[in-house]
The first five atom37 places (N, CA, C, CB, O) and aatype in JSON, in Angstrom:
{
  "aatype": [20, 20, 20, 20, 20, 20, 20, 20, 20, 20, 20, 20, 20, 20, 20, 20, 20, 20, 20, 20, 20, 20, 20, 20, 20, 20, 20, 20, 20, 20, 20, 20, 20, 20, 20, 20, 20, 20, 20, 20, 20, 20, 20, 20, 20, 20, 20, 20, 20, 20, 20, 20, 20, 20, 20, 20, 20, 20, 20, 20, 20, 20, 20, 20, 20, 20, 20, 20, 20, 20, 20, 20, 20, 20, 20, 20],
  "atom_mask": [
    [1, 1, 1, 1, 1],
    [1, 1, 1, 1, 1],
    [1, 1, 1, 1, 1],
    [1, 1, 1, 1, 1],
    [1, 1, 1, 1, 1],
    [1, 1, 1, 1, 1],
    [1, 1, 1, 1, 1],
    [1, 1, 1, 1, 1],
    [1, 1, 1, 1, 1],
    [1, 1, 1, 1, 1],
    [1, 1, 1, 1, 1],
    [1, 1, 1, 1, 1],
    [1, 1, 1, 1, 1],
    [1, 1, 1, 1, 1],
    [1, 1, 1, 1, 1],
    [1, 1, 1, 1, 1],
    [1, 1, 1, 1, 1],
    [1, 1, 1, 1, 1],
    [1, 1, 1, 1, 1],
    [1, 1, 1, 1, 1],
    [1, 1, 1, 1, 1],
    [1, 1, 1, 1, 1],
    [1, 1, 1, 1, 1],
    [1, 1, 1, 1, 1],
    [1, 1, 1, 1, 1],
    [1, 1, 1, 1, 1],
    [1, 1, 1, 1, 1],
    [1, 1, 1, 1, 1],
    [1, 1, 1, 1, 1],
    [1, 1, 1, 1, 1],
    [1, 1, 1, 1, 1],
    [1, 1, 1, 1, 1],
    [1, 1, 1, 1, 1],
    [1, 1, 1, 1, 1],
    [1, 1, 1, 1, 1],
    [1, 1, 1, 1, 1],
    [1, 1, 1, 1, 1],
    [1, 1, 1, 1, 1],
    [1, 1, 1, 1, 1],
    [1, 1, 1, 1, 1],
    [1, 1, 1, 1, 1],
    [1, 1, 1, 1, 1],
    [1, 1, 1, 1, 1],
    [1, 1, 1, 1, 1],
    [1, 1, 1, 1, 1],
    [1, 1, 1, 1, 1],
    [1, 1, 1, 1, 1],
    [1, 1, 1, 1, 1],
    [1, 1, 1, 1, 1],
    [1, 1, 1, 1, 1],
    [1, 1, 1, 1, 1],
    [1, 1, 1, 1, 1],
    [1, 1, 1, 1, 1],
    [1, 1, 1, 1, 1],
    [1, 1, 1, 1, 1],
    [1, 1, 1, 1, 1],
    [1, 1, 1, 1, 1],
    [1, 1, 1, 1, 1],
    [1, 1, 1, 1, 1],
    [1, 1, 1, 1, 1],
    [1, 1, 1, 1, 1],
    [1, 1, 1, 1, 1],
    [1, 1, 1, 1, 1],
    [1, 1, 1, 1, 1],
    [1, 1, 1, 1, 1],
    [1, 1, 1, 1, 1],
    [1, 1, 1, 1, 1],
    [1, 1, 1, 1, 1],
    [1, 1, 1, 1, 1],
    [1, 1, 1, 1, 1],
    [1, 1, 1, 1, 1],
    [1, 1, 1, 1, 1],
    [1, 1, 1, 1, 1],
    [1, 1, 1, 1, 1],
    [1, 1, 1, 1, 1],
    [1, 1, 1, 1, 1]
  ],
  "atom_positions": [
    [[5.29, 6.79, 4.31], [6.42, 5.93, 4.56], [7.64, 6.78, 4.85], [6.67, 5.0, 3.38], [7.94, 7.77, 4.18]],
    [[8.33, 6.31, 5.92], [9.27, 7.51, 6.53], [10.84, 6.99, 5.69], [9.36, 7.45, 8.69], [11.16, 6.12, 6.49]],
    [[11.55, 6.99, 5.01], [12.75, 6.56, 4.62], [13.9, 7.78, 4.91], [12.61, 6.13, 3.11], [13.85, 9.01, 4.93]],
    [[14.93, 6.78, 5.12], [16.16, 8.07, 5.94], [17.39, 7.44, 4.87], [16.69, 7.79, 8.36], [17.29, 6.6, 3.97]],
    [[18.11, 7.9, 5.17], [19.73, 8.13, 4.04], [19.66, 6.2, 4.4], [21.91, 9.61, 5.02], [19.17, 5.39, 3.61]],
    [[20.24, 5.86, 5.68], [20.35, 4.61, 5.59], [19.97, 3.39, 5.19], [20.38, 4.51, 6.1], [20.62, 2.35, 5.07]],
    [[18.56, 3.72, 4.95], [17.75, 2.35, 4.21], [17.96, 2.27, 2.81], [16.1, 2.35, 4.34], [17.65, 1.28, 2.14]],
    [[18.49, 3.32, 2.35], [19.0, 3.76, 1.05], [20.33, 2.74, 0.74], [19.43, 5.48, 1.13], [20.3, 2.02, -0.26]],
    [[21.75, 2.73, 1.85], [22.07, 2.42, 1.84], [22.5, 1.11, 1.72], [22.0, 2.93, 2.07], [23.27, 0.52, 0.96]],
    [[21.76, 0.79, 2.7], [21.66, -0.59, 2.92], [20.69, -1.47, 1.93], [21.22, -0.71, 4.29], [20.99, -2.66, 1.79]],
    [[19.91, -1.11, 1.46], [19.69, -1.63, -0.06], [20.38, -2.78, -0.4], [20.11, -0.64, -1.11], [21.59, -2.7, -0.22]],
    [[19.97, -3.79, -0.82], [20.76, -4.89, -1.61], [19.62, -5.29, -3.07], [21.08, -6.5, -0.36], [18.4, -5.38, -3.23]],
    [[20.86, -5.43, -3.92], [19.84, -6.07, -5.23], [21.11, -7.15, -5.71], [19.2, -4.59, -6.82], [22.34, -7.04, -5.64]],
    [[20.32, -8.11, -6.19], [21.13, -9.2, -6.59], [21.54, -9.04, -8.45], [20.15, -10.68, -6.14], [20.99, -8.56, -9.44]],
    [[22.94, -9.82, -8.12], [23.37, -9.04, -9.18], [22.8, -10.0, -10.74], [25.24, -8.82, -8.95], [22.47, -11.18, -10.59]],
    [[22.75, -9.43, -11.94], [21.94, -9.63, -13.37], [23.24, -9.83, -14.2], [20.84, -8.16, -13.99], [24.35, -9.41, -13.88]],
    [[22.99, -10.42, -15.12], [23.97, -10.91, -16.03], [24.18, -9.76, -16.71], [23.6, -12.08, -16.89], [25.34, -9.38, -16.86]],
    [[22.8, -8.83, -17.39], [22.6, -7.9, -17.75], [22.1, -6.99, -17.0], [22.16, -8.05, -18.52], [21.06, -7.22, -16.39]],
    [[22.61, -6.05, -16.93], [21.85, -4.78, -15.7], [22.65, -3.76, -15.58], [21.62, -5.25, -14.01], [23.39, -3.35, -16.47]],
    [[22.55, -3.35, -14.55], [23.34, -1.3, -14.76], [24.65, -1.62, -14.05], [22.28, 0.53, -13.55], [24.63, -2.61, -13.32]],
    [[25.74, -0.98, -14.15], [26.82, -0.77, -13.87], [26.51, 0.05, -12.25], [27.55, -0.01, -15.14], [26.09, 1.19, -12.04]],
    [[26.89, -1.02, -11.29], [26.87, -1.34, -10.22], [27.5, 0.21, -9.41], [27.62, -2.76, -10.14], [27.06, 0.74, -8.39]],
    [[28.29, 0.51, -9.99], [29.88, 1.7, -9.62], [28.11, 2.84, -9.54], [31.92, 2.22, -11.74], [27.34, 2.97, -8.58]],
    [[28.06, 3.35, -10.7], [27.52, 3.99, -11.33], [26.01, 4.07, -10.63], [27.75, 3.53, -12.6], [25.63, 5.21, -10.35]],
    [[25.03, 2.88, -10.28], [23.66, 2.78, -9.48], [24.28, 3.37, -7.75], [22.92, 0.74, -9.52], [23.63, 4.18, -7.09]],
    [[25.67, 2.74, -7.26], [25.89, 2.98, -5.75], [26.07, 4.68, -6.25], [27.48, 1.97, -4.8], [25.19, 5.36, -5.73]],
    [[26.74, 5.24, -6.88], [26.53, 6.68, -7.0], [25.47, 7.35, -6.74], [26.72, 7.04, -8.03], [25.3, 8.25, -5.93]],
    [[24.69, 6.83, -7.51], [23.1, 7.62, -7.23], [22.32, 7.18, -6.5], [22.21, 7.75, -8.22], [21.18, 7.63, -6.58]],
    [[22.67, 5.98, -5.35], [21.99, 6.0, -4.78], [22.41, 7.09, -3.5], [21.71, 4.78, -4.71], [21.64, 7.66, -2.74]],
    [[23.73, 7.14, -3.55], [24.33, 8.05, -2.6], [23.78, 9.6, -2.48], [25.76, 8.07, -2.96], [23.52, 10.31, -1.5]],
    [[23.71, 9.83, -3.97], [23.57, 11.28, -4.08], [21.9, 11.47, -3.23], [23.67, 11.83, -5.99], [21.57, 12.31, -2.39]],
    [[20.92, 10.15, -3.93], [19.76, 10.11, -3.03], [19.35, 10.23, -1.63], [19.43, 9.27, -3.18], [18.6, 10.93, -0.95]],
    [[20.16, 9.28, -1.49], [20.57, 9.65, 0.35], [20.6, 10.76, 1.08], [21.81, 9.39, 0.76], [19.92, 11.08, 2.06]],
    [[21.86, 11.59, 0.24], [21.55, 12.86, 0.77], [20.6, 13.78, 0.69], [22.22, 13.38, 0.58], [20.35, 14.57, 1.6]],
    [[19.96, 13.75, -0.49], [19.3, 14.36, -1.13], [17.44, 14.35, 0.2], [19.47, 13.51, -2.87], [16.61, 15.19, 0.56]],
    [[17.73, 12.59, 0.47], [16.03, 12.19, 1.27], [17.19, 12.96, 2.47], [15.07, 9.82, 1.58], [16.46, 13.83, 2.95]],
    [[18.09, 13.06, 2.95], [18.05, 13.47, 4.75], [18.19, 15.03, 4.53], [19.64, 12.72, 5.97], [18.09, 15.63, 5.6]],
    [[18.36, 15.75, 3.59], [18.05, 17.03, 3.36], [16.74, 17.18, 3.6], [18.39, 17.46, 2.14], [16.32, 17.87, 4.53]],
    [[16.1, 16.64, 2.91], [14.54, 16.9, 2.61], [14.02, 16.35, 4.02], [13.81, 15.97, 1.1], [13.19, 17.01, 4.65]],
    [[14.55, 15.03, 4.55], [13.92, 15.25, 5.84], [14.13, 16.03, 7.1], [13.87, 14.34, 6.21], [13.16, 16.19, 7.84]],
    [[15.51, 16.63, 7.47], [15.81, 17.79, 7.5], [14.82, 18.97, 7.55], [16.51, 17.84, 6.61], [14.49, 19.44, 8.64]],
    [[14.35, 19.45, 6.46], [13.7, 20.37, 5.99], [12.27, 20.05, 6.53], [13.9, 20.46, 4.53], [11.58, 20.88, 7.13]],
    [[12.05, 19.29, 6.38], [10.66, 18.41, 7.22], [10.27, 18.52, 8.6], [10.86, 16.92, 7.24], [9.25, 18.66, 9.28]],
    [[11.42, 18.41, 8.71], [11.45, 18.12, 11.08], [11.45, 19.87, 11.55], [13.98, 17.02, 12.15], [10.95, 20.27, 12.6]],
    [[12.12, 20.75, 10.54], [12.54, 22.1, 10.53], [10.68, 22.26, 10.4], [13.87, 22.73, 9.11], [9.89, 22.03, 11.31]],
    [[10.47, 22.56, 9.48], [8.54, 22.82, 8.69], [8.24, 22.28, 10.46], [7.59, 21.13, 6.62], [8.54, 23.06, 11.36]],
    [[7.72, 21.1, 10.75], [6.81, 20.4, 11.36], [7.7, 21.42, 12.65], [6.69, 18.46, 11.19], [7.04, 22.46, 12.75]],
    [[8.37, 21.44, 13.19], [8.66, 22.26, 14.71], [8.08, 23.87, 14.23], [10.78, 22.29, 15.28], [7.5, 24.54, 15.08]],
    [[8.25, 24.3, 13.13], [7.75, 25.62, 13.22], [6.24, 25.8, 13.16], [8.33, 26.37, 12.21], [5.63, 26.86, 13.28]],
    [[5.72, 24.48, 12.93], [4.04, 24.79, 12.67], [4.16, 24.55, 13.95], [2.82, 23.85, 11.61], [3.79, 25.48, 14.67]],
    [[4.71, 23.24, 14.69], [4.08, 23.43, 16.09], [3.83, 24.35, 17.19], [4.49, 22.82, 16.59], [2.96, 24.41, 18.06]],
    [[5.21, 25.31, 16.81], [5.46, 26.0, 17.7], [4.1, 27.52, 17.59], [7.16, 26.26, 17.49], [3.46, 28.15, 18.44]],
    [[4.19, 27.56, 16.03], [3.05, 28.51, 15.52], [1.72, 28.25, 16.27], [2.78, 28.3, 13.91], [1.07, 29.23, 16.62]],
    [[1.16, 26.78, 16.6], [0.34, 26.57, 16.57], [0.07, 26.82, 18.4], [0.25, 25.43, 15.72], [-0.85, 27.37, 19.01]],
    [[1.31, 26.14, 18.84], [1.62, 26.47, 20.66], [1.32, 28.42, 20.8], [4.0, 25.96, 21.21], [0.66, 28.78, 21.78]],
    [[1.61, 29.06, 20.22], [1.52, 30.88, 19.88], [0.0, 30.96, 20.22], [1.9, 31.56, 17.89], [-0.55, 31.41, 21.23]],
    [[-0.62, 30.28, 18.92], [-1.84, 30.61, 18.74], [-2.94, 30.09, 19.67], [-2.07, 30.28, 17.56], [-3.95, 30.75, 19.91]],
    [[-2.71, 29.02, 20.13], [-3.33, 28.05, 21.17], [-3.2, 29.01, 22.49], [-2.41, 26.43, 21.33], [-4.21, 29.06, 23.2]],
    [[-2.23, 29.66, 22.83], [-1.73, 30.59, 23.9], [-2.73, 31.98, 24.29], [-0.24, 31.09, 23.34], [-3.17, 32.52, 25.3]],
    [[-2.76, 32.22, 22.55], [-3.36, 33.48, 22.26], [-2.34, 34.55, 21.85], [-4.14, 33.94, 23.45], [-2.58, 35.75, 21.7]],
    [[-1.01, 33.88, 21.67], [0.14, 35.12, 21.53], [-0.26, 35.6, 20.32], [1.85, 34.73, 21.49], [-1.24, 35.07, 19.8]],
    [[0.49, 36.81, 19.57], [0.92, 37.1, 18.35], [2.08, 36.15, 17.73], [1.31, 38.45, 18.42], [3.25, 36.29, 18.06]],
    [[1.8, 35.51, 17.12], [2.35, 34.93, 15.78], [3.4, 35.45, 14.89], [1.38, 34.85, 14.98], [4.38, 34.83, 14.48]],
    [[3.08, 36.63, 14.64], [4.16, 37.47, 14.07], [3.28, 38.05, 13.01], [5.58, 36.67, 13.51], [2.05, 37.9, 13.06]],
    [[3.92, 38.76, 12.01], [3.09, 39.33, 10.37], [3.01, 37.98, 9.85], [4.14, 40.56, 9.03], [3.69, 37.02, 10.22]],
    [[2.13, 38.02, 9.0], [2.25, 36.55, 8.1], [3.43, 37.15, 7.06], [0.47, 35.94, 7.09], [3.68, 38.33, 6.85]],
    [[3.98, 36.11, 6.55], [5.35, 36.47, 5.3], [4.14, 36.99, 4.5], [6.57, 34.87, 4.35], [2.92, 36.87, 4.6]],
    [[5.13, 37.72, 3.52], [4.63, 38.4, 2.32], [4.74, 37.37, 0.99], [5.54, 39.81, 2.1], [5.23, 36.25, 1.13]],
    [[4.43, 37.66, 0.16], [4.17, 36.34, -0.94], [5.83, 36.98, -1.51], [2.27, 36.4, -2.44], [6.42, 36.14, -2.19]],
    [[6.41, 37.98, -1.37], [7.67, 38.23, -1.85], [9.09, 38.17, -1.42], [7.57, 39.12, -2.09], [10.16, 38.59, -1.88]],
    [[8.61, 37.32, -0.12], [9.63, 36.91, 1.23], [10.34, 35.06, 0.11], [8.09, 36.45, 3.52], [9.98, 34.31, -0.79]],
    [[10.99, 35.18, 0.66], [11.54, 33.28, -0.3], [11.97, 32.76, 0.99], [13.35, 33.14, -1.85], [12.83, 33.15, 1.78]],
    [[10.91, 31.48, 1.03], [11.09, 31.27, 2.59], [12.19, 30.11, 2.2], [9.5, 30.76, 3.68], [12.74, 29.58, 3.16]],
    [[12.54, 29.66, 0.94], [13.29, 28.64, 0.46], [12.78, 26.79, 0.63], [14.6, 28.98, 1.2], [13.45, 25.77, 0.82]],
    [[11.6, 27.0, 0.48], [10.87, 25.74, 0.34], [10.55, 25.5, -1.02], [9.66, 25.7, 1.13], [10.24, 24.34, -1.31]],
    [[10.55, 26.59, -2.13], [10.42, 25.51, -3.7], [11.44, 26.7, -4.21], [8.38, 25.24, -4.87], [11.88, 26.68, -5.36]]
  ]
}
């Protein structure tokens, strides 16, 4: 399921006699938002570099060295 900052947004919940402080839920959903278009971001970034890896290899080019396990490619 593909979700982007905006569906986040646009969210509606009807409001409870008892329930969470409204101020306080739109906060986090905000911070979420950014948080999913980072990560998808990071996603579209990953998926163009495999393709392109894969366009290399399909070619027959060199690829490059593979990273070293001590390289931080900044994915975890």
């Amino acid at each position: 399921m593909d979700i982007a900052s905006g569906d986040i947004g646009r969210a509606t919940f009807s409001p409870a006699r008892h329930g969470y402080n409204t101020d306080e839920v739109d906060g986090y959903l905000r911070q979420v938002a950014a948080e999913v278009d980072e990560l998808n971001d990071e996603l579209a970034a990953s998926r163009a570099e495999v393709a392109e890896l894969k366009r290399q290899l399909a070619a027959g080019g060199d690829a490059g060295e593979p990273a070293s396990a001590d390289e931080d490619d900044g994915l975890f």
